[in-house]
C-alpha positions as CSV (number, residue, x, y, z in Angstrom):
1,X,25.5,19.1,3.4
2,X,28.6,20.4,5.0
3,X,31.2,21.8,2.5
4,X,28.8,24.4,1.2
5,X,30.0,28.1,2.3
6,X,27.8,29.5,4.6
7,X,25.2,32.0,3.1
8,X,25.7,30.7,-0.4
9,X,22.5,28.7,-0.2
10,X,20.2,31.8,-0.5
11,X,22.2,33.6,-3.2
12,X,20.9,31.8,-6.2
13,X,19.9,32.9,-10.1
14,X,16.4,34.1,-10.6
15,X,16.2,30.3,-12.4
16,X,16.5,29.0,-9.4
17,X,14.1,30.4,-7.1
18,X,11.1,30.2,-10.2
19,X,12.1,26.8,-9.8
20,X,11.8,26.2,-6.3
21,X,8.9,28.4,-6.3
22,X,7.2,26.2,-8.7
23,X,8.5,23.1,-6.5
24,X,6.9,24.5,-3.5
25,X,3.2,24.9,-5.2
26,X,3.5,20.7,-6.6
27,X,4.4,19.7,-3.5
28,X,1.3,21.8,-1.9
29,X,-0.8,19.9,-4.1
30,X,-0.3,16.1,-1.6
31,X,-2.0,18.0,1.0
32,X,-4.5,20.7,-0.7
33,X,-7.6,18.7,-1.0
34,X,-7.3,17.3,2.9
35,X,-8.7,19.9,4.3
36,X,-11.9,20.1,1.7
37,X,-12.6,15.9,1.5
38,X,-15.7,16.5,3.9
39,X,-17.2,19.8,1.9
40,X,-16.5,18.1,-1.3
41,X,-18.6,14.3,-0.3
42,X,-21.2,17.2,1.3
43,X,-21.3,19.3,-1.8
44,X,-21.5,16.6,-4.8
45,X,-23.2,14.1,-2.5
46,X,-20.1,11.7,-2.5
47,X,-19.8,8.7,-0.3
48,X,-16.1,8.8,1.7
49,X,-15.0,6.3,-0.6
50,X,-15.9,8.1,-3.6
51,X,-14.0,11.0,-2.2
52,X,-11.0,9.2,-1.5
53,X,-10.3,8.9,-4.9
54,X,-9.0,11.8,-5.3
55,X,-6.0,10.9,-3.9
56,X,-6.1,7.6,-5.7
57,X,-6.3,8.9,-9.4
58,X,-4.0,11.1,-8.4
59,X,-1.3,8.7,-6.6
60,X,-2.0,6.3,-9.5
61,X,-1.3,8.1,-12.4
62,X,2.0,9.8,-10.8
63,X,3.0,6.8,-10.0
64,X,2.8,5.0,-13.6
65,X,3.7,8.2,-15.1
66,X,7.0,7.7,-13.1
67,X,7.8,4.6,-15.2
68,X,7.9,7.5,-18.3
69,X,9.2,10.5,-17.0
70,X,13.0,9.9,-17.3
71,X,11.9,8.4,-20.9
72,X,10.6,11.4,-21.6
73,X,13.1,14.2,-20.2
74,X,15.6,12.3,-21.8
75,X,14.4,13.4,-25.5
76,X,12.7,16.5,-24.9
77,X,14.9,18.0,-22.8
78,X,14.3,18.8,-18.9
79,X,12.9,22.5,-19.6
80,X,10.2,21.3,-21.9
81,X,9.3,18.6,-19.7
82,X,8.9,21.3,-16.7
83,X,6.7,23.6,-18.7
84,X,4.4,20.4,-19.4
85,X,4.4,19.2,-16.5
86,X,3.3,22.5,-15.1
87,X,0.9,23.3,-18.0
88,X,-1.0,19.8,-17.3
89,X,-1.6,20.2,-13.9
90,X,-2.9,24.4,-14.3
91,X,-5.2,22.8,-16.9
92,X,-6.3,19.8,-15.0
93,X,-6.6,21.9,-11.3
94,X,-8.6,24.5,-13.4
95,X,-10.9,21.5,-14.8
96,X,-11.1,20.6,-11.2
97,X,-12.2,24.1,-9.9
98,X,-14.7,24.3,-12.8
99,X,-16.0,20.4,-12.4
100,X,-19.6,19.9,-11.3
101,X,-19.5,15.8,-10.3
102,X,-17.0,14.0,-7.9
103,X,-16.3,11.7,-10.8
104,X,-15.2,14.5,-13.2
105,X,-13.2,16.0,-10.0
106,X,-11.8,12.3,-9.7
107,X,-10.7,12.1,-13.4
108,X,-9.0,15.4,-13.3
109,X,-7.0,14.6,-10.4
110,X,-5.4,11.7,-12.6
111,X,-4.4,14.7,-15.2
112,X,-3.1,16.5,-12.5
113,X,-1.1,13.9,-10.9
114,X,0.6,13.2,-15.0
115,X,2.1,16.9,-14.6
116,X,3.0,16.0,-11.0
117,X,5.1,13.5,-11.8
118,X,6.4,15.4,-14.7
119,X,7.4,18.4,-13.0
120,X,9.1,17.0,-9.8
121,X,10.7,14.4,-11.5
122,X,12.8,17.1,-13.2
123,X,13.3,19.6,-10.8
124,X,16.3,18.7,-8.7
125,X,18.3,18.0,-11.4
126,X,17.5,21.6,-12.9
127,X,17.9,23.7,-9.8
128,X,21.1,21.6,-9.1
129,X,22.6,22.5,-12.6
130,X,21.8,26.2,-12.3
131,X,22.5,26.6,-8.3
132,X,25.7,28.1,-7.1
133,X,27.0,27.0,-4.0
134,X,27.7,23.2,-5.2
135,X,25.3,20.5,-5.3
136,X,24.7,20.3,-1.2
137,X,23.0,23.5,-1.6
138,X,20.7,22.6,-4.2
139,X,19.5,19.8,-2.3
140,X,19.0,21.9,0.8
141,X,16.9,24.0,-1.6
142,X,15.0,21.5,-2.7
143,X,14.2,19.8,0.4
144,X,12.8,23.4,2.1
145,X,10.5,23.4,-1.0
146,X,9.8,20.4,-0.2
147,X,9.1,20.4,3.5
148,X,7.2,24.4,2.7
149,X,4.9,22.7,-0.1
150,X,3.7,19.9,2.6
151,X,3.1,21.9,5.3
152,X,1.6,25.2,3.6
153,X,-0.5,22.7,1.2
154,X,-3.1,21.9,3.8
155,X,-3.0,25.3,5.6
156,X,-4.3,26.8,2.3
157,X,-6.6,24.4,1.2
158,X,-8.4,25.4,5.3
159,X,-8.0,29.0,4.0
160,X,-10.0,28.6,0.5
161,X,-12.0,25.5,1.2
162,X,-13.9,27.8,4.2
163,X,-15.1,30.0,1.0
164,X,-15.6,26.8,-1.4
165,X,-14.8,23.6,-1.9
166,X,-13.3,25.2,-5.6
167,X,-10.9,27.7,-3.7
168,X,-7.9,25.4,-3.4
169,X,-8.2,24.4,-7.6
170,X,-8.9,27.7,-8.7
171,X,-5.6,28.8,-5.7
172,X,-3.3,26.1,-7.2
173,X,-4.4,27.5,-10.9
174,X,-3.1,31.3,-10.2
175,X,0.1,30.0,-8.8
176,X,1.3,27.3,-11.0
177,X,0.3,30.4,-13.3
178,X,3.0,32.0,-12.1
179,X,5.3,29.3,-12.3
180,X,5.0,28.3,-15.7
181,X,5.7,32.3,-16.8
182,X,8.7,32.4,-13.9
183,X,10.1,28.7,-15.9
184,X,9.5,29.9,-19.1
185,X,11.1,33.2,-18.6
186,X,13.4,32.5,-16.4
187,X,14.9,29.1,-17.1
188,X,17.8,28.0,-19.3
189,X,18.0,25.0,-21.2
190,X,21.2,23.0,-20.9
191,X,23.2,22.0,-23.9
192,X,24.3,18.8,-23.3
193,X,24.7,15.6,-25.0
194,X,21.5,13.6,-23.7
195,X,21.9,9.8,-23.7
196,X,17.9,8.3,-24.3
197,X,16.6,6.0,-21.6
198,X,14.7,2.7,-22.9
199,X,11.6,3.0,-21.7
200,X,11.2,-0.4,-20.0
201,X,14.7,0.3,-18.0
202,X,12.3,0.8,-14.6
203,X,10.9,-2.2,-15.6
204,X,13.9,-4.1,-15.7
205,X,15.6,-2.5,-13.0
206,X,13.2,-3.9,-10.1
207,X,14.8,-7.3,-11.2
208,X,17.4,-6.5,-8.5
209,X,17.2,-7.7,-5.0
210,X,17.8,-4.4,-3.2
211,X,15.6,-2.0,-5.2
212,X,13.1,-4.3,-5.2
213,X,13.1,-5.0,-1.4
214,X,13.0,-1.3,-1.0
215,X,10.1,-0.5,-3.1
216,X,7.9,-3.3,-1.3
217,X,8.8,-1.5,1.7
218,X,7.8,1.8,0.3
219,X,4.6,-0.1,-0.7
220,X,3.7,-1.0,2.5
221,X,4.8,2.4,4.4
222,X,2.7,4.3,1.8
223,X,-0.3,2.7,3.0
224,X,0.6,4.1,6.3
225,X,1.5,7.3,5.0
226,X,-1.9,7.9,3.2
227,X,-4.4,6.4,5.8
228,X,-2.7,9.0,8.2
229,X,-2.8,11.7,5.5
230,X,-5.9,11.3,3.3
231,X,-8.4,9.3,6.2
232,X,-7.9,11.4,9.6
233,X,-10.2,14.4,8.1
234,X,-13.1,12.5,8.0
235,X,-13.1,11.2,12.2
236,X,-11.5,14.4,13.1
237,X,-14.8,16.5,12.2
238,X,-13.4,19.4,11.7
239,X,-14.1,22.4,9.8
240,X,-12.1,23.0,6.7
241,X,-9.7,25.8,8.4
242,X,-9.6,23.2,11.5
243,X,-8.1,20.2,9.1
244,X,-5.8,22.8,7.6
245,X,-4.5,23.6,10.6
246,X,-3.8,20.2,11.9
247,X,-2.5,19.2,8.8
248,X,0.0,22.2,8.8
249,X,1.7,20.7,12.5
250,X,1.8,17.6,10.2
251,X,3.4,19.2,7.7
252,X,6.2,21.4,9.6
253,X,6.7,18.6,11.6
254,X,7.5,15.9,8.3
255,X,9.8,18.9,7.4
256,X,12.1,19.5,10.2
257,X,12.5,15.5,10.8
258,X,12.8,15.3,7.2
259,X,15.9,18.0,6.9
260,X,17.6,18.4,10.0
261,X,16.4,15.1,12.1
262,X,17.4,12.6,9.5
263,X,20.3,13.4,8.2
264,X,21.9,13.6,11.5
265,X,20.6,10.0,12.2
266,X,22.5,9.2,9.0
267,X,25.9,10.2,10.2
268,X,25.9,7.8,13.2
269,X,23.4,4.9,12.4
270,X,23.0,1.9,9.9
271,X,20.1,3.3,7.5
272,X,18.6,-0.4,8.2
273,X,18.1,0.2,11.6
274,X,16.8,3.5,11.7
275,X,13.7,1.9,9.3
276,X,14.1,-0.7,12.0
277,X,13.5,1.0,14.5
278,X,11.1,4.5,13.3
279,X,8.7,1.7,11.5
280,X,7.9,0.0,14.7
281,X,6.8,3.2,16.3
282,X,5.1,4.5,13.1
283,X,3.0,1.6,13.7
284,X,2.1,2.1,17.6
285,X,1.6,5.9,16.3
286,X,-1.3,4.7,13.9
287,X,-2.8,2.0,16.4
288,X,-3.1,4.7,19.3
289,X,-4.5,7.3,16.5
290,X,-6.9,4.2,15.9
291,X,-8.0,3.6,19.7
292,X,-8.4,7.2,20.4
293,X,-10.1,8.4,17.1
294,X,-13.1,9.1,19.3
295,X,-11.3,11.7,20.9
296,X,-10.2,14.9,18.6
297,X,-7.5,16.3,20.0
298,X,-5.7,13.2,20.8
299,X,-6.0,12.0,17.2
300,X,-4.6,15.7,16.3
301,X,-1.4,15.0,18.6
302,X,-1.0,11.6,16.8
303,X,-1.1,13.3,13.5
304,X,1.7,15.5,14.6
305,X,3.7,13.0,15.7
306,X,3.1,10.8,12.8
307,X,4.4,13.8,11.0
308,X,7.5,13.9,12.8
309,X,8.3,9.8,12.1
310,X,7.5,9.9,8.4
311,X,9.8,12.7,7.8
312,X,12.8,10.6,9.3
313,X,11.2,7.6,6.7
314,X,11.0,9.4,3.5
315,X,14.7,11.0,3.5
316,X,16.4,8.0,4.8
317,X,14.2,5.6,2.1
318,X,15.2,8.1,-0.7
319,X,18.9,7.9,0.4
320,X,19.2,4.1,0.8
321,X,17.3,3.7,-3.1
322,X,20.4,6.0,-4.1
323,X,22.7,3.4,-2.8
324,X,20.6,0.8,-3.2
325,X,22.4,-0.3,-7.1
326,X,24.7,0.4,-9.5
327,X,22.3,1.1,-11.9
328,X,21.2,4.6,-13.5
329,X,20.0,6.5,-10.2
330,X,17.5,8.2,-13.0
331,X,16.0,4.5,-13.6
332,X,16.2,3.4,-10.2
333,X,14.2,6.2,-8.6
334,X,11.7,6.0,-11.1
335,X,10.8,2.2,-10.8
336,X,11.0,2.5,-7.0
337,X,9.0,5.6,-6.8
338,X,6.0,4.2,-9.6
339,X,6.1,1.1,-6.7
340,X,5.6,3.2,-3.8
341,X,3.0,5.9,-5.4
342,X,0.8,2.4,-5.7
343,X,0.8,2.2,-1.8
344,X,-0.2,5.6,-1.8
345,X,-3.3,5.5,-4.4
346,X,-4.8,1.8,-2.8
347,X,-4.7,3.2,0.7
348,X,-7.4,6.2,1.0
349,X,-10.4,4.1,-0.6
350,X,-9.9,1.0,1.5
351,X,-9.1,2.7,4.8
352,X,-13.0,4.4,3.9
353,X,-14.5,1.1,3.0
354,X,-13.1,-0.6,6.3
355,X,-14.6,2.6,8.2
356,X,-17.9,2.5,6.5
357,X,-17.9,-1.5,7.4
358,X,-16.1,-2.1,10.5
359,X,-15.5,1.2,12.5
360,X,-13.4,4.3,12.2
361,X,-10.7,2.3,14.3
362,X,-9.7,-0.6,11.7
363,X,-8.3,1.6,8.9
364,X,-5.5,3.0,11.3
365,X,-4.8,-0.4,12.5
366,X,-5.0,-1.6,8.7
367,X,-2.7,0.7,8.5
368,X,0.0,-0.1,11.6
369,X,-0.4,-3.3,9.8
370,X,1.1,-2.6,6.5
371,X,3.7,-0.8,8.3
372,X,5.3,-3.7,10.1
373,X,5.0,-5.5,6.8
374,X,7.2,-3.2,5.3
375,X,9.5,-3.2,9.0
376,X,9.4,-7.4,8.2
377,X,10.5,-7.0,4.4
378,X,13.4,-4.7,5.6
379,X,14.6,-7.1,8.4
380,X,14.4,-10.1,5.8
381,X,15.8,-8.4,3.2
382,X,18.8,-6.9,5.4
383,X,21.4,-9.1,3.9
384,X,21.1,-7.7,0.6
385,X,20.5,-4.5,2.0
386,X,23.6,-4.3,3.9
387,X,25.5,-2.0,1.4
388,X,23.2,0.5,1.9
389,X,24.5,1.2,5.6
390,X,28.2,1.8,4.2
391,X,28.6,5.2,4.4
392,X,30.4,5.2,0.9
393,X,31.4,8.8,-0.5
394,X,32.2,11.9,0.2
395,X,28.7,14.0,1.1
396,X,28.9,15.6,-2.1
397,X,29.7,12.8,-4.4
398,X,26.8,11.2,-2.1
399,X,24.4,14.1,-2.7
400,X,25.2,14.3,-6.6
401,X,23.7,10.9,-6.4
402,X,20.6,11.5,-4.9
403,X,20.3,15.0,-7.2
404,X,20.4,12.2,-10.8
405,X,17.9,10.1,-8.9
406,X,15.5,12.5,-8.2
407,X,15.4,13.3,-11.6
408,X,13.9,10.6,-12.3
């Protein structure tokens, strides 16, 4: 992000920060029900399975609803679709809070992951057409909302799930509150020409050989992402606060690889090999989380340091889909993101079924699994991935780029 005058980055229109703000309470919402997955199978007598379907109808639903967003923002304008997208998820967290039945809890979580997708689909693009400082700063914006919402997600989901399993709902409620007024209030709508996006353009766009590579490996990694995520607080017996806690490392730690780490392994190697190689050790991460599950706080350092890898993945896997085609970056981020969300929503329920079956080792090594799958597809696919390792662009032509996909 060089190029962008120093201390520029924090002077920003009120827009801006409401939409940042709002950015950082979505992204809370990946790691807000971690903490409370053990009071919430205790409270509405839910089997482990049952309770990893939260993340599920959740991962599923933003997923599919990925295929539609740019579909949608592309008629109704990329204000509008914000305030729905943060209307639906205060509406469904609040249904959530109020629910009385892990199914109910289950099926809200679905509504809740359609104003997910909504909202973070279209708020790059809007804090980068409102940010001063140039389009680098925006993105370094985004990406501490980002990093905050992941790792403050968990931490206050300990802090309200030790009152009840309701306090994270009814805390995600009062600040996407907030949001919506700050968006509505504070936010702009652009007048510019909008050029509608068929709908079945995601579709269509996984018919290319690099995109589609990409999103079987984001497939695959997901499955490791969300065993590690959405499993670990059910062997790590912890207390709610206790989960939060460990979950917050995971967080900061995704974050600083994710912003600082990355991107400097960017400037001096191939993207190919860095999957190449942070895969590979992704996957010995999970199977020593999966011999040592017995043991608490090795399983807590494994987190941590799964924290730290995935970081480096999900930056450098968003930055090769950018230069991954020629095609809209809109459409291409949103069929490889609906691919990858899928990895995300079958992972939690199976990794509880093979505990409940086999032993609380097998879902982590399920899971190291899956991620040298997505390692394998990367090395096979490497010939048609090769332009993705040519630096290209200037960084802010580059980061323009990722800014359109994003919006997707």
């Amino acid at each position: 992000m060089t190029g962008t005058p120093q201390g520029s980055i924090w002077r920003q229109p009120a827009q801006v920060w409401a939409v940042a703000f709002a950015c950082v309470v979505a992204f809370m919402g990946i790691g807000l029900v971690d903490p409370i997955l053990p009071a919430i199978a205790y409270s509405l007598q839910a089997t482990p399975v049952e309770t990893e379907l939260l993340f599920t109808s959740y991962l599923l639903v933003t997923g599919l609803a990925m295929l539609i967003t740019s579909w949608i923002s592309s008629r109704i304008g990329a204000k509008a679709t914000l305030l729905l997208g943060l209307a639906l998820i205060v509406v469904f967290a609040l249904l959530c809070a109020l629910s009385s039945s892990v199914d109910a809890v289950i099926g809200f979580r679905a509504g809740w992951g359609l104003g997910n997708a909504l909202f973070i689909s279209t708020a790059l693009a809007t804090i980068v057409g409102a940010a001063s400082g140039g389009s680098g700063a925006a993105i370094v914006l985004y990406e501490a909302a980002l990093g905050l919402g992941i790792a403050i997600g968990p931490l206050l989901g300990g802090l309200l799930g030790e009152i009840s399993w309701r306090g994270p709902f009814f805390g995600v409620v009062a600040l996407m509150s907030i949001g919506f007024i700050a968006v509505l209030v504070l936010v702009r709508e652009r007048r510019e020409t909008r050029e509608p996006i068929p709908l079945s353009a995601p579709i269509r766009a996984l018919r290319h050989p690099a995109l589609a590579a990409l999103a079987v490996t984001a497939l695959f990694y997901n499955i490791g992402f969300f065993v590690l995520l959405a499993f670990s607080p059910f062997p790590l017996g912890f207390g709610a606060m206790g989960i939060g806690l460990t979950f917050f490392g995971w967080g900061v730690a995704l974050a600083i690889t994710s912003v600082w780490l990355a991107p400097a392994l960017m400037r001096r190697v191939a993207r190919t090999t860095i999957i190449l190689v942070t895969l590979p050790l992704l996957a010995l991460d999970l199977i020593a989380a999966g011999l040592l599950v017995g043991d608490p706080a090795a399983l807590v350092v494994c987190i941590i340091v799964g924290g730290l890898l995935l970081g480096v993945m999900n930056t450098v896997l968003t930055e090769a889909v950018m230069e991954a085609t020629d095609l809209p970056r809109a459409v291409a981020s949103s069929a490889y993101s609906a691919v990858r969300f899928l990895g995300g929503a079958m992972a939690p329920p199976i990794a509880a079924a093979l505990a409940h079956v086999w032993g609380e080792t097998v879902p982590y090594l399920f899971a190291a699994a899956a991620v040298l799958i997505a390692a394998l597809t990367v090395l096979l696919a490497r010939r048609v991935l090769g332009h993705i390792d040519d630096p290209g662009a200037g960084e802010q032509e580059h980061a323009a780029a990722i800014v359109v996909g994003d919006a997707a």
